[in-house]
Each structure stands twice: as C-alpha cells, then as structure tokens.
N, C-alpha and C positions, 0 to 999 in steps of 0.2 A: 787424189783423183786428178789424172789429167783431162788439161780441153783438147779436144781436137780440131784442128787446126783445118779447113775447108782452101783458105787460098790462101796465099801470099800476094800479096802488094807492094809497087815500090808508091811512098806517096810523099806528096808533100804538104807543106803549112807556112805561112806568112804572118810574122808578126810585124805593125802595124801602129808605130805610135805617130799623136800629132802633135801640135806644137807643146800642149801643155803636158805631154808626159802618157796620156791613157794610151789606153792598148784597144785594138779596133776590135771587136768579137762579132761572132753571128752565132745567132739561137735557130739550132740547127731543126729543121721540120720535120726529118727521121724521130730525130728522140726528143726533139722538146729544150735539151738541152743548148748550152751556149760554150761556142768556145773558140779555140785560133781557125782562123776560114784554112779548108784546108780539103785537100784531093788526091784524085791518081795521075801516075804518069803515065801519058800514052804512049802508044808504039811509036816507034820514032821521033820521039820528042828530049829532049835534057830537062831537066830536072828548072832547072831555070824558063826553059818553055812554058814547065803546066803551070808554073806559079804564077807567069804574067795573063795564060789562057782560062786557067781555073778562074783568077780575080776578075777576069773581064768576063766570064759568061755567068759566075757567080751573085756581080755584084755591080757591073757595069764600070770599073775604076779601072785606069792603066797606073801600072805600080812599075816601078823600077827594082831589080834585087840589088841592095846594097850589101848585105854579108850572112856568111852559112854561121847559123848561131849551133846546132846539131846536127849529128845522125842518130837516130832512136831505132833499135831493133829488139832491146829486151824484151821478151816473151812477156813478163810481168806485167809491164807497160802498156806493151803494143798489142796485144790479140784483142778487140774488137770485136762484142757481139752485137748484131744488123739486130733490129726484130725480127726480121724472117727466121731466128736462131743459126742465119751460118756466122761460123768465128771466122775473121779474118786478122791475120798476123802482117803487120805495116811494119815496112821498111819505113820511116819516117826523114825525110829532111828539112829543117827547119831552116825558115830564111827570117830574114829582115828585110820589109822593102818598104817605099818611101810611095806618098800616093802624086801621079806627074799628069794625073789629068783622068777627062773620066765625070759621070754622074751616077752618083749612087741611085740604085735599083735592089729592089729586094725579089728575087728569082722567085717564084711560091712553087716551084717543083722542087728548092733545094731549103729555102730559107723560109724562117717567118720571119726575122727583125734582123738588125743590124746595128750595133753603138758603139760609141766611146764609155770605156769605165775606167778612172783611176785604178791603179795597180794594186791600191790598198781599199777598193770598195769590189773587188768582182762578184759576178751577181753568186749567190750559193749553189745552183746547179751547174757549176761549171763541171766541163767532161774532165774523167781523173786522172788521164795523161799529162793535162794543157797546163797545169801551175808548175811542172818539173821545167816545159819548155818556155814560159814565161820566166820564169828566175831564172833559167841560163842567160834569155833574150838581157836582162835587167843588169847581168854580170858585168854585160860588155865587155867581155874578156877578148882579145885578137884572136884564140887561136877558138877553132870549133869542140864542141862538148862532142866525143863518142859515147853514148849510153846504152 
C-alpha cells in the first residue's frame, strides 16, 4: 500500500553540539516527540537563511552554519505524517551549526522543552529520521551524505 503524498517541502535541520560533545534536541509539541530542531524553507530564502531564522524564532539562539552534513529525500525516510493525517514528503537538509549568541527560549506554539543529551543517551522517543542524520553529523566526514 502506498502513502499519499499531500505536499512536498523543501526543509531544513541543525545539528548542534556543545562543548562536551551532546547534540541540542527539542521535544517537539506537534508530537510529543524529540528531535534535530528543524523547518521549512520560505520563499525567497536559501536554505542557510531558515536555518539561522527557524533557530531564532524557534528557540531565540543565533547559530552560525558551519557545514551541510546531508540532503535527505528518500520517500522511506522523509514522508511525515502531521496529526491532522496530511503526509508530507521533506526535502531535508541538514546543517551543522555552532551557537554565536542568542538566549534560549522555549516557543510553546512550537516546542515544549529544549536539551543537551550525549549521543550515547538520546531520549527513546526520538523521531525515526533524526538518528540516520545524527550519525552522519558524528561521521564528520568532508563531503555531504545524499540519502
């Protein structure tokens, strides 16, 4: 059985380590779950724009991008269902960015919580995209993953 597919998105996601190594998440208040902070990109914007406008209205930080870890478009992956039931199919890119200023704030139209978790503790409701693009982010490999 196939999904049907309602929109396509181009979106993005920020991963987010601090000094000690963990990875930034947010438990997202759509689903409950937790996972790489992550959006769409608007019209007339680059992909590096929603990343620094999504974390600043998301979460109140200015992030700098330091390097594209993916692009994610597998169907498998990426079709997303909202609770309203529409599927949505994400163009996914994934950054690395560094935090340059900024106070954290927890949005409550988008978020409930916001943390640091080591790589090797993330909480079990993690959404089941986000550990594919965590262990790219981990690889540190120069060139970008295509998935």
């Amino acid at each position: 059985m196939s999904v049907v597919i309602d929109e396509l998105y181009a979106g993005i996601a920020v991963i987010i380590f601090n000094a000690e190594g963990h990875v930034f998440l947010q438990q997202r208040l759509d689903v409950g779950q937790w996972g790489i902070p992550s959006g769409h990109v608007e019209k007339g914007e680059t992909v590096t724009q929603a990343v620094v406008r999504e974390l600043k209205e998301e979460t109140g930080l200015d992030v700098e991008v330091t390097r594209l870890i993916g692009v994610y478009s597998d169907p498998d992956s990426q079709i997303f269902e909202y609770p309203n039931g529409k599927n949505v199919h994400f163009i996914t890119n994934c950054f690395e960015a560094i935090i340059i200023g900024g106070e954290l704030i927890v949005d409550p139209k988008e978020s409930l919580d916001y943390q640091f978790f080591p790589t090797d503790q993330l909480p079990a409701n993690l959404l089941r995209m986000h550990p594919r693009w965590l262990a790219d982010a981990l690889e540190q490999r120069p060139q970008a993953f295509i998935r």
